[in-house]
N, C-alpha and C positions, 0 to 999 in steps of 0.2 A: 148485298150480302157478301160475306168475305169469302173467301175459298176457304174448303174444307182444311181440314187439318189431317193431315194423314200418315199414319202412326204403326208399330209394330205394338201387338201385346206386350207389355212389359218395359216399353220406350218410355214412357214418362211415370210421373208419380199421379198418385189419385188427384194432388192438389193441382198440380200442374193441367190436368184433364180439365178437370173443375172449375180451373181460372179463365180457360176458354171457352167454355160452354158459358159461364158467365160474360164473357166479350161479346156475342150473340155468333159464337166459329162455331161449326158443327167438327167434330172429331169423327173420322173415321178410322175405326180399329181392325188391324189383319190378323187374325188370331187362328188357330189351329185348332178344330172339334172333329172327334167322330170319324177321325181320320181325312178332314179334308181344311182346306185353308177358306176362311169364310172373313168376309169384312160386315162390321157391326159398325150403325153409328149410331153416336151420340151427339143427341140434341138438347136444347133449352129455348122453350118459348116464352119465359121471361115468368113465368108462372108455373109450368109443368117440364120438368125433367122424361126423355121418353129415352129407351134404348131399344133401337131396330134392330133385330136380329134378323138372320136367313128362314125361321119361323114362327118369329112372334115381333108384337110391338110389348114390350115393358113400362109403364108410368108410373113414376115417381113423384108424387106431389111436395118432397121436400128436398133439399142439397144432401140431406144423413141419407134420406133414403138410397140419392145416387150412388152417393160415396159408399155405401153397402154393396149395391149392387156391382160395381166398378170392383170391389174389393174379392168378392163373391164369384167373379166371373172370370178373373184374373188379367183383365183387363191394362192394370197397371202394374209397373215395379214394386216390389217390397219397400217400404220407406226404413232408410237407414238413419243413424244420427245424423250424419252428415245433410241430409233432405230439408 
């Protein structure tokens, strides 16, 4: 399995995320809630989309759903023209 991917919120774009969770890379995200800095990963088992949070597992049975969720959570950069 490849080494994670390890990321700031906001460091890549959704597609970007998405094309490694497609590679079979787990992305882990360092994001700031609630007043504290938490790491979230994201996965793909080739079938199910899941996002591990600090209190929950998320599952996605689809890429839209990810990509919602990713977008949702803030996860990713804003996608500009340029993206």
């Amino acid at each position: 399995m490849p080494d994670p991917l390890r990321v700031d919120a906001g460091e890549l774009t959704t597609d970007e995320i998405l094309a490694a969770l497609r590679e079979g890379r787990r992305v882990v995200v360092r994001t700031r809630m609630l007043g504290g800095e938490y790491e979230v990963t994201l996965r793909h088992d080739g079938t199910i989309f899941y996002c591990d949070t600090p209190t929950t597992l998320h599952k996605h049975e689809d890429e839209a759903g990810m990509r919602t969720c990713i977008a949702n959570m803030g996860y990713a950069r804003a996608e500009t023209a340029e993206d």
